[in-house]
C-alpha positions as CSV (number, residue, x, y, z in Angstrom):
1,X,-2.5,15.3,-1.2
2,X,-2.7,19.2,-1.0
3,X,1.0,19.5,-0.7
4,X,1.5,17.7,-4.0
5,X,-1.7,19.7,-5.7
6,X,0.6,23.0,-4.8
7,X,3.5,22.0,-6.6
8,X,1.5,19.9,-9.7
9,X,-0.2,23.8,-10.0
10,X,3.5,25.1,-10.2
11,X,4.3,23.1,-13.3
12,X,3.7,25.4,-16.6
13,X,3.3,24.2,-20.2
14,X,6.8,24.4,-21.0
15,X,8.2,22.6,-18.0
16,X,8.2,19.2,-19.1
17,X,6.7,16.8,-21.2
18,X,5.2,13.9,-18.5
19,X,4.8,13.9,-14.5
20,X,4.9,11.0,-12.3
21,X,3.5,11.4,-8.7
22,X,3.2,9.3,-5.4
23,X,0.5,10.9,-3.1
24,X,-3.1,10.3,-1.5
25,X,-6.3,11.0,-3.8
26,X,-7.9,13.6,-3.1
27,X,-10.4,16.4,-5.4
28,X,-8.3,18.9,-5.9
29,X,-5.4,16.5,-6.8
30,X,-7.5,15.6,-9.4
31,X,-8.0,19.4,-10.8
32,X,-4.4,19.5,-10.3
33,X,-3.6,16.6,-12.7
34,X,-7.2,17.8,-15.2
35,X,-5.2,20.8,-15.3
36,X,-1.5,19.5,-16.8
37,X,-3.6,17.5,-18.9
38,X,-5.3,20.1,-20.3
39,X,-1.8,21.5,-21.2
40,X,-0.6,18.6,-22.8
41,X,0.5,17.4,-20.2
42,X,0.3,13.7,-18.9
43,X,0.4,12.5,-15.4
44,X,1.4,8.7,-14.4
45,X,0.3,8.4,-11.1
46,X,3.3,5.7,-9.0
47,X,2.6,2.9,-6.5
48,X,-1.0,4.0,-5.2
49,X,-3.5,5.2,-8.2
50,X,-5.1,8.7,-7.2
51,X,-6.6,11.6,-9.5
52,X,-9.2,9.3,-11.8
53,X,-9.2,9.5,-14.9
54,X,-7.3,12.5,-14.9
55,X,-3.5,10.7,-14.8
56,X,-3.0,9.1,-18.1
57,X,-1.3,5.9,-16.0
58,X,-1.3,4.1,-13.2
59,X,2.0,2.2,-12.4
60,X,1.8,-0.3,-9.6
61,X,0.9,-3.2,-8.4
62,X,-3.0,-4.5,-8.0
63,X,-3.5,-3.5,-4.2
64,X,-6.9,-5.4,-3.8
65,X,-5.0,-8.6,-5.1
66,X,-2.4,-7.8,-2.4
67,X,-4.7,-7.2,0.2
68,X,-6.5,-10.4,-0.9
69,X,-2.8,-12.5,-0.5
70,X,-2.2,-11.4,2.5
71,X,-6.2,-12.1,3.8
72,X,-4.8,-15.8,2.2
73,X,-1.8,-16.0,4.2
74,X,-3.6,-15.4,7.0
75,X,-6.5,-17.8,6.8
76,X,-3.7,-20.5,5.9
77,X,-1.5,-20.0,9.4
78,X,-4.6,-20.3,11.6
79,X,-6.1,-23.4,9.7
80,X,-9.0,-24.7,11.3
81,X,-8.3,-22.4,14.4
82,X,-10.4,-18.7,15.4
83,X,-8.8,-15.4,15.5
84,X,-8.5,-12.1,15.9
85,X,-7.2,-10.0,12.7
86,X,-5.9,-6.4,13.7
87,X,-5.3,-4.3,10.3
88,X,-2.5,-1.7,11.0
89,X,-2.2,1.3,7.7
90,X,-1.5,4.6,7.7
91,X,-4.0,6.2,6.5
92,X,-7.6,5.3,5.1
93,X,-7.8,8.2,2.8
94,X,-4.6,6.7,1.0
95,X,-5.9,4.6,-1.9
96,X,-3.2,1.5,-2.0
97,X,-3.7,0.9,1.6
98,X,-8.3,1.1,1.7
99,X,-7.8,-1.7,-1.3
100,X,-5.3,-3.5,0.4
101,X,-7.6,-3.7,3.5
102,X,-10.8,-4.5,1.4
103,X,-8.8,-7.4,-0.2
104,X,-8.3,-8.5,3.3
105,X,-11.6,-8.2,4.4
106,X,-12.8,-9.8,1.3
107,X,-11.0,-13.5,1.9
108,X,-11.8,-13.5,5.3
109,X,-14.9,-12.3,5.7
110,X,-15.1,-16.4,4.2
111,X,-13.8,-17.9,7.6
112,X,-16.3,-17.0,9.8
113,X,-14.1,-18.1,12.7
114,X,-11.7,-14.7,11.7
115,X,-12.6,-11.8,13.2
116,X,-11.2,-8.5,11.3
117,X,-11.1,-6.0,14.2
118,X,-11.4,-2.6,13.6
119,X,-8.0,-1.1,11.7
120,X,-5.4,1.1,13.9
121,X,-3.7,4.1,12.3
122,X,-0.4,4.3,12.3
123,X,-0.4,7.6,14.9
124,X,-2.5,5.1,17.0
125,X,-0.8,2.6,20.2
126,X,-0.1,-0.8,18.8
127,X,1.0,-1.4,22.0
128,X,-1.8,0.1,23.7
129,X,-4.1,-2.1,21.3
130,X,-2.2,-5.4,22.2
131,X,-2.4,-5.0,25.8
132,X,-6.4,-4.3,25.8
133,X,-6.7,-7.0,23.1
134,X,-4.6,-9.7,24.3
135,X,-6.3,-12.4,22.3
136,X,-5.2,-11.0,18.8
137,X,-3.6,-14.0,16.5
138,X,-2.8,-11.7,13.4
139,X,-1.5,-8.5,12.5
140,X,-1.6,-7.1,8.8
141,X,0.8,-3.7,8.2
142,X,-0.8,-2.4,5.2
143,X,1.7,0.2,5.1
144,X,5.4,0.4,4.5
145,X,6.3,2.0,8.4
146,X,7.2,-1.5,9.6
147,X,10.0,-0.1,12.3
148,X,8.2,0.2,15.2
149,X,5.8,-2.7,14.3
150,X,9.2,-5.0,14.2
151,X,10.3,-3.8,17.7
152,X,6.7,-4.2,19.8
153,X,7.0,-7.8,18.3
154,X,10.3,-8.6,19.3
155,X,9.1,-7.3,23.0
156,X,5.7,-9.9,22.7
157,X,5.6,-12.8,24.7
158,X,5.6,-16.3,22.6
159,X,3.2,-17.0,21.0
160,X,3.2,-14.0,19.2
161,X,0.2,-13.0,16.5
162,X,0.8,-14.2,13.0
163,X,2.1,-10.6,11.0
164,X,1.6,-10.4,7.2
165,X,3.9,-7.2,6.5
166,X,4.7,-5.0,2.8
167,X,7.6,-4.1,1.4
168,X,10.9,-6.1,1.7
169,X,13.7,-3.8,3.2
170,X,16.8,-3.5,5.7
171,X,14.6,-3.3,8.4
172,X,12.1,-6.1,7.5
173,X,14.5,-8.4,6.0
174,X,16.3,-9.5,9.4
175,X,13.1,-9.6,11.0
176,X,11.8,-12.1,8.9
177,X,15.3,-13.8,8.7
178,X,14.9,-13.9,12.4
179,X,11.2,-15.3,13.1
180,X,9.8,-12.3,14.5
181,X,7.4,-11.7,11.3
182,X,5.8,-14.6,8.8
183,X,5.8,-12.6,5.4
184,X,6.2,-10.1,3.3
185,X,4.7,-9.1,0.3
186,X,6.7,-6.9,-2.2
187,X,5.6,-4.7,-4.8
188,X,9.6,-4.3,-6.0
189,X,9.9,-0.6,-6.3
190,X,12.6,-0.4,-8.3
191,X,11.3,-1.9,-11.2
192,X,7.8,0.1,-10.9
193,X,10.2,3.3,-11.1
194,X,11.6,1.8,-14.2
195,X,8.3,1.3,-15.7
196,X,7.4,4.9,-14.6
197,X,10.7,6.4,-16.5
198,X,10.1,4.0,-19.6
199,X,6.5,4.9,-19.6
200,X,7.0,9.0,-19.5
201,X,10.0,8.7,-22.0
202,X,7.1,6.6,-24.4
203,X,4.6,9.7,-23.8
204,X,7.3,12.1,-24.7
205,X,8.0,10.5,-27.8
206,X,4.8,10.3,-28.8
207,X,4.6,6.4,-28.5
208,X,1.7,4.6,-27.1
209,X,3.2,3.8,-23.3
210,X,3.9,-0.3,-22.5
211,X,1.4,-2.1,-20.2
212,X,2.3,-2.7,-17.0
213,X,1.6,-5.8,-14.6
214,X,3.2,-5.9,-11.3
215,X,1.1,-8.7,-9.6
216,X,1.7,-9.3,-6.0
């Protein structure tokens, strides 16, 4: 977030007409962003919403609503069955992944019988936390780092937990292809990027920007 604040503060009033970001929230992100606003010019922040009411846009998908799928998915594989849920993200100050997690929470904080243990960073040993936690039934990646996540899995023992993972790519695909993860839920990037262009282009030209809806 303070490497992105640097370069937004680089930006003078006859650079461009529109910015679209991807970064953690954070204050002085949001003076950042105040600031090209008060020159006239408007921020879109892309795939997680940061700076407030600041960025004139938010483009992206509804990350509690995701959070609250995956919570779903989740309930649904252990039916009637306990568990233990063990939240993998990469960071809590990033915005997309705390709503995806409260969405989580949220569901299955209404199966008693589901446990939601405490979340492991991403710096943190999955591996580590499997081993000491042996009884684990489900793993949610909240982020989009799914490489290492995919190879401890396909080094488990059967039965393996239930894993709930974002973002369809050439590493997940294969690996859910294959049986080693359950699902994946997929905000499509490429069209969110399209929005983002058709949206700044609308700013630029003075037009009222078109609504977006990207739900998981």
């Amino acid at each position: 977030a303070e490497a992105l604040a640097d370069q937004l503060l680089l930006i003078g009033r006859q650079d461009c007409d529109c910015v679209a970001f991807v970064g953690a929230d954070s204050a002085r992100l949001t003076q950042a962003v105040s600031r090209l606003a008060g020159m006239g010019i408007p921020a879109i922040s892309l795939i997680s919403d940061a700076a407030g009411d600041a960025r004139a846009q938010y483009v992206g998908i509804d990350n509690r609503v995701a959070g609250r799928t995956a919570g779903r998915l989740i309930r649904l594989a252990h039916s009637r069955r306990s568990g233990r849920i063990l939240p993998i993200l990469g960071k809590l100050g990033v915005r997309d992944h705390r709503d995806r997690l409260d969405g989580a929470r949220e569901v299955l904080a209404e199966t008693p019988a589901l446990q939601v243990l405490a979340p492991l960073e991403i710096r943190d040993s999955l591996t580590a936390a499997l081993h000491a936690d042996p009884g684990v039934t489900g793993i949610y990646s909240i982020g989009a780092g799914n490489r290492a996540l995919i190879d401890i899995l396909g080094r488990l023992a059967a039965p393996r937990p239930f894993a709930v993972l974002h973002e369809l790519t050439p590493q997940t695909r294969p690996a859910l292809e294959s049986g080693l993860i359950d699902a994946i839920i997929d905000q499509k990037p490429a069209e969110e990027i399209r929005s983002a262009i058709d949206a700044m282009k609308a700013i630029a030209d003075r037009q009222t920007p078109p609504a977006t809806d990207f739900s998981p």
